[in-house]
N, C-alpha and C positions, 0 to 999 in steps of 0.2 A: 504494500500500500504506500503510496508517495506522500510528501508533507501535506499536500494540496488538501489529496481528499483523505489524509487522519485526520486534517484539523476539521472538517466538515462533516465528519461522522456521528460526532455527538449530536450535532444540531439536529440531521435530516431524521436521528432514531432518536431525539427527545421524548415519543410518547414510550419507548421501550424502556429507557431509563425510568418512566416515572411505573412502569410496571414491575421490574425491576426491586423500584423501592418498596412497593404494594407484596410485593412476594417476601423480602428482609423486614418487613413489620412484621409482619404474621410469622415468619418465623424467630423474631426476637420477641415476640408473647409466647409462643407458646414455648419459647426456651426458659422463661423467663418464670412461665410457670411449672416448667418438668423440675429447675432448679429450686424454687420454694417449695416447691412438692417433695425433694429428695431429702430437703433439711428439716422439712417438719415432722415427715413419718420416714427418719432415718434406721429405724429399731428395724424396719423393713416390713413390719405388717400394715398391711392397707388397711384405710377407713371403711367401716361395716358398708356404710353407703359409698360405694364406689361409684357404680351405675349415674350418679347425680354428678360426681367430677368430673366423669368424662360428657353427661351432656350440658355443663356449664362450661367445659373447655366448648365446643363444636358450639356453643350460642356466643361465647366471646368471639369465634375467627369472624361469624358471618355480621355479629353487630361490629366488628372494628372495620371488614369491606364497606358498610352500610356508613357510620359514623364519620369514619376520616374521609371520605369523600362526600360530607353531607358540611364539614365545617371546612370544605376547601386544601385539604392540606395538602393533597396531589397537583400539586400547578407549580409554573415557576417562580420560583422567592429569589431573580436574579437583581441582585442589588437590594433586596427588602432589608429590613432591617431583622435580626435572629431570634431577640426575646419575644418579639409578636408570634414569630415560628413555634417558638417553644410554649408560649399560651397558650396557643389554639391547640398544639401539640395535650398540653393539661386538659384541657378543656375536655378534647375529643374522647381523650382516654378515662376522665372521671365518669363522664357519661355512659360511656361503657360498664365502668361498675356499680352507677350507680341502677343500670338498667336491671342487669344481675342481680343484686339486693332486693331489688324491689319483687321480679319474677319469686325469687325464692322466697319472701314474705310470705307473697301472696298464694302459694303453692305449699308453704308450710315446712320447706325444706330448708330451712335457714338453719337447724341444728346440727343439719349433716355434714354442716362445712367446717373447716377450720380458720378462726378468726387469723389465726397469725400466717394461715399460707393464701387467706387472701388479701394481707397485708405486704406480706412480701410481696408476691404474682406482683400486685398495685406498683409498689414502690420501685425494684428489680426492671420490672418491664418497662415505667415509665423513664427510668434512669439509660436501660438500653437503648430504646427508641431517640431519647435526646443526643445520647452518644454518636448516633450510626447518622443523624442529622448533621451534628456538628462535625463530624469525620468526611463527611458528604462536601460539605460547605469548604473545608477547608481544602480537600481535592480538586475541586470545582476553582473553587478563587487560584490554585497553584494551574490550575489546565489556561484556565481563562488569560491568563497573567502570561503563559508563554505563547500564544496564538491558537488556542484549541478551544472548542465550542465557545463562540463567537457567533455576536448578532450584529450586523455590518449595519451600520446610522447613515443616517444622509441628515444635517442639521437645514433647516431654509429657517434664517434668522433674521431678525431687523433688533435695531441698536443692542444694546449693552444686556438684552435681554440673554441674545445667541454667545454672546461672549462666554457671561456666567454657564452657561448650559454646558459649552464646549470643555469650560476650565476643570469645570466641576467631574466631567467624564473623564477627561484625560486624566485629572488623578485618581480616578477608581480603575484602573486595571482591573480588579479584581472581579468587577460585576459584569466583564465580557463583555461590552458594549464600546464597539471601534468605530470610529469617525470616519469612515467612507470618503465624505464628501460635504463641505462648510461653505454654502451658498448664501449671500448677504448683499444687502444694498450701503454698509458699511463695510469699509477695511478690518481685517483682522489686528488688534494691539499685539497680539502676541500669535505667530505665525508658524500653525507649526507644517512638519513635515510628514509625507506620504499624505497626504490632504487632498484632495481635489476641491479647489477654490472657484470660484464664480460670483457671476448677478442670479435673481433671485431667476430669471427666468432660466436663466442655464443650469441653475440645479433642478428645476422643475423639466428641461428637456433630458438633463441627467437621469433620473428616478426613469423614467419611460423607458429610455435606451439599454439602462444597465441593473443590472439584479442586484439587490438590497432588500434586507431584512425592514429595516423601521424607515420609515420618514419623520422627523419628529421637528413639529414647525413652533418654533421659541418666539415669540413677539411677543410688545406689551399688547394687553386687552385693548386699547384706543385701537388698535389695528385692523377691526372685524372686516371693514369692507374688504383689505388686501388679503386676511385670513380666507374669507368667504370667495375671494375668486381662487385662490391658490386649493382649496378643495375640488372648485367647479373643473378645472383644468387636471388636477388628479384623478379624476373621476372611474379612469379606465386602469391605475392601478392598484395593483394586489397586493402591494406589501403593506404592512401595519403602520399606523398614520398614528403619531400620537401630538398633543397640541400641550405645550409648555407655555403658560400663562406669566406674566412677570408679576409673580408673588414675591419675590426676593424682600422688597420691602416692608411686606404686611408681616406681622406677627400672629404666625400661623399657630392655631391650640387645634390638634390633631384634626385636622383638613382633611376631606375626603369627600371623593363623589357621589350619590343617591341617586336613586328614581323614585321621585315621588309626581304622582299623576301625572304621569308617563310623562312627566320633563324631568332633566338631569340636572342636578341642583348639584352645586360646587358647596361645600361647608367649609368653611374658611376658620371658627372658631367655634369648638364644640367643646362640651364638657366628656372627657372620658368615663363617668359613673352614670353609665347607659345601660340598659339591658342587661346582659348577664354579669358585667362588670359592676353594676351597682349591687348588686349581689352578693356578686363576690366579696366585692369590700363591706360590706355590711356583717358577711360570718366571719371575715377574717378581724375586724374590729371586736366583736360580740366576745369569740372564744378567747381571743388574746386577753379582752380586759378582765374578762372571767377569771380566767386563770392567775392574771397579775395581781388583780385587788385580793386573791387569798392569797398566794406567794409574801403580800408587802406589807398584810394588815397589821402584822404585829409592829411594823415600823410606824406604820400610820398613827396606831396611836403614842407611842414614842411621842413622835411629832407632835399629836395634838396635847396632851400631857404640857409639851416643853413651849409652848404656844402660849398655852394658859399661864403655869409659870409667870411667862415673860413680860406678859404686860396685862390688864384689865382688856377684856373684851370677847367677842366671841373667837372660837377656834378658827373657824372656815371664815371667808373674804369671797363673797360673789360680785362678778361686775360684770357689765355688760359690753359681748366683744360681737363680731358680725361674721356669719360662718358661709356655708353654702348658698349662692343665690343676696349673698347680704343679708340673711336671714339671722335676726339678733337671739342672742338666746344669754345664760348666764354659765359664766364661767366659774368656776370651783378652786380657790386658791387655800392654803394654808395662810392667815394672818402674816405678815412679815413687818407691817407696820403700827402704830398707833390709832386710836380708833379716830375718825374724821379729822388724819393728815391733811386732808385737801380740802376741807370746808370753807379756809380762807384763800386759798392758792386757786383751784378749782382744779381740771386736769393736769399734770406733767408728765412729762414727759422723762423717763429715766436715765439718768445720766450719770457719767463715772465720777465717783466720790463722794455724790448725794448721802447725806447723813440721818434721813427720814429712818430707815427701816431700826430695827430694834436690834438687838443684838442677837438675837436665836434667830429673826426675820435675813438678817444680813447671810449669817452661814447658810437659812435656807435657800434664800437665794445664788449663793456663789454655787453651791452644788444643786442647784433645779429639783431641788427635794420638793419646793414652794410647790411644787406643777404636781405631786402625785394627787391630789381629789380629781383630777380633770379626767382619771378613767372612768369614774364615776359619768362624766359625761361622755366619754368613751359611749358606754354601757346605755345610755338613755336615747343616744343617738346623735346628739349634739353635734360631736366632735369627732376625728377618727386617729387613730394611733399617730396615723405617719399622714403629714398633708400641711400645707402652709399655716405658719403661727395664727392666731386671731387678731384683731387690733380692736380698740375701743373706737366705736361710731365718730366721735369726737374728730380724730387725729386720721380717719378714711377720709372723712371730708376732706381734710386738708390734705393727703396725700395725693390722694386721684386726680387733683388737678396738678403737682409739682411732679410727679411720677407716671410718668410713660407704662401704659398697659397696666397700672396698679390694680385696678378692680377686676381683670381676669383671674387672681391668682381666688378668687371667689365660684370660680368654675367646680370646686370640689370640697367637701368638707375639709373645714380647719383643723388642723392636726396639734397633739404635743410635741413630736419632732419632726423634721422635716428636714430634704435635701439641701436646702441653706443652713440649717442649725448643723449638720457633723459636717459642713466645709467650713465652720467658722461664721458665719454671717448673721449672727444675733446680738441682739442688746444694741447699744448704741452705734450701726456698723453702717455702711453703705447701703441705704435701702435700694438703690438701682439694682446694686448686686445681688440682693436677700428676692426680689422681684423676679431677676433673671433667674435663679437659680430652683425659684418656685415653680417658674413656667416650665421652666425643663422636664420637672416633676410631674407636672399637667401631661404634659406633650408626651413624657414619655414610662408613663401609669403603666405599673405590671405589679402581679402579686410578687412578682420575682425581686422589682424593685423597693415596694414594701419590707420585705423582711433583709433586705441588703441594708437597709435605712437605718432599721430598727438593731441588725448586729453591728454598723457602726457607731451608733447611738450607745450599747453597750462598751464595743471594745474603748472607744474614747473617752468614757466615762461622764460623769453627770457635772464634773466641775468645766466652768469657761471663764477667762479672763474678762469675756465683755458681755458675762452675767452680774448685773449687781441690782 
């Protein structure tokens, strides 16, 4: 076989590879489960009900054909981003057991299993499956990278939009997608090689005469008219047409295309706690606080003990902060101050050296102990473990107008820690930064990054310099 067509082979047998993978899933389950099966009844005698393991294996293979093709995961993820991979990858696979559990309720066979070998099966196989993904991914980006399964672009751009587009491919080697041909009614700034260059019509007479995988047309939106002839003139070809809008500037929260009555509606800023995902985050809030508030109660009261102590007043401190939606609710603090500090001041704002809080308030504070009642709002629903700080309604007003994009980070429930607090961006610190680092958070929502949050939140510990 010559360079030509090895590097073209993967492309033209793309659906065999994705079969391929459909054949390595089902056999990374059911290895998955021969292996929790050998460790659980390793003594070597089988479970009385046999008969039921083996037709819960044979209803796993046909719901996981059914399932992983029902949540998309057989298609191409060239360039996607992997934790989405690995979500839907969860997603697909819980559902599978959760389908299982339920059949065997309802059937009455739930005692004949063993808890711990459908814990393993669960865990084992979803651990293999991500594996044999990310082993995929990384082969793929090293083929991609040397000239091998390759989707050949043709870009037809106008101003600074086709620039970005271009810059941005060329340094992703890795997502296989090569620049053919860079047709503009501008000059290239930076000019590269093996390119085929042109005016916009010569790329369009290009695409016609020579084979290409994508045409992907980059202009700002002001451009529909020349958009809308540059289609009408395509008309007659075959390859995949993709339209690259100049979003560059907007401040995208997880963008994405719909149909809704049968028009296709562009979402430019969406909240990620939608459908299955608000769910999600809702049990993974629920259990966690569950489990913390008995795990801390004996510290809890410590605290409130050492509260009382410390000055006349009540234990707890509620005030009112703005959570999902701006929606006010109260916040749950441990006292750290004197009782009606701010009666004559009104709100302030906290600042380094301030001498208001009390002495037991002050250590609560340098170590964020202050913040333990707020699982309590965890638990009510208020708030969620991991998600942008709250702020008091007072000081939103005044932000939203000095801060760029400030009331997006309102897209999701307010959190006790959050992706700006373990990079350092709390207490009195660069709110642009504490904003940016929120929105990332928004944009880039996974259970996976949830509990990344939460064990850097642990490994860092609870004390910060620019807590006081």
């Amino acid at each position: 076989m010559n360079t030509i067509s090895a590097k073209g082979y993967l492309r033209e047998h793309s659906n065999l590879l994705l079969w391929l993978m459909r054949t390595l899933d089902i056999l990374l389950s059911l290895g998955s489960c021969a292996i929790a099966y050998q460790i659980v009844f390793s003594d070597g005698r089988p479970p009385p009900s046999i008969l039921h393991y083996q037709i819960a294996i044979i209803l796993s293979v046909l719901l996981q054909l059914v399932v992983f093709h029902a949540v998309d995961l057989y298609r191409a993820w060239r360039g996607e981003d992997q934790l989405r991979e690995f979500t839907q990858l969860l997603l697909a696979w819980s559902i599978i057991f959760a389908i299982l559990v339920f059949l065997s309720v309802i059937t009455k066979t739930s005692a004949s299993f063993s808890r711990a070998w459908m814990l393993m099966w669960f865990t084992g196989g979803y651990l293999a499956l991500m594996f044999a993904r990310l082993l995929l991914r990384r082969v793929l980006a090293k083929m991609r990278a040397r000239g091998y399964n390759l989707r050949h672009v043709v870009l037809l751009a106008d101003g600074e939009t086709g620039q970005r587009v271009l810059e941005n491919l060329l340094a992703s080697p890795e997502t296989g997608f090569n620049i053919q041909g860079y047709y503009s009614s501008m000059p290239l700034l930076n000019d590269p090689a093996n390119v085929h260059k042109g005016s916009l019509a010569e790329g369009v007479e290009y695409v016609k005469t020579n084979r290409v995988d994508q045409i992907w047309i980059a202009m700002p939106l002001r451009e529909e008219d020349l958009i809308e002839k540059i289609m009408a003139e395509l008309r007659d070809v075959t390859a995949d047409i993709r339209l690259v809008p100049d979003f560059f500037g907007f401040r995208l929260i997880n963008h994405s295309i719909t149909t809704i009555a049968n028009m296709a509606v562009v979402n430019l800023s969406m909240t990620p706690m939608d459908g299955v995902n608000r769910w999600v985050k809702a049990l993974e809030d629920r259990i966690l606080s569950c489990i913390i508030l008995v795990l801390i109660s004996p510290l809890l009261l410590l605290i409130a003990i050492a509260v009382k102590l410390s000055s006349p007043g009540p234990v707890l401190y509620s005030q009112e902060r703005l959570s999902w939606n701006g929606k006010p609710f109260k916040m749950h603090k441990f006292r750290t101050m004197p009782v009606d500090v701010e009666s004559d001041s009104g709100p302030v704002w906290a600042t380094q050296g301030e001498t208001r809080a009390t002495r037991v308030g002050s250590f609560l504070r340098k170590t964020s102990l202050d913040e333990m009642p707020q699982f309590w709002n965890v638990l009510k629903g208020d708030m969620s473990i991991v998600g942008p700080r709250p702020e008091r309604p007072v000081f939103v007003e005044q932000f939203k107008s000095e801060v760029p994009s400030y009331m997006q980070k309102h897209k999701v429930k307010a959190g006790i820690t959050g992706w700006a607090q373990v990079n350092g961006w709390r207490g009195n610190t660069d709110l642009q930064k504490r904003i940016e680092h929120d929105l990332y958070y928004i944009e880039n929502w996974s259970l996976g990054l949830d509990l990344k949050i939460i064990l850097m939140t642990l490994a860092r510990g609870f004390i910060n310099k620019n807590a006081y």
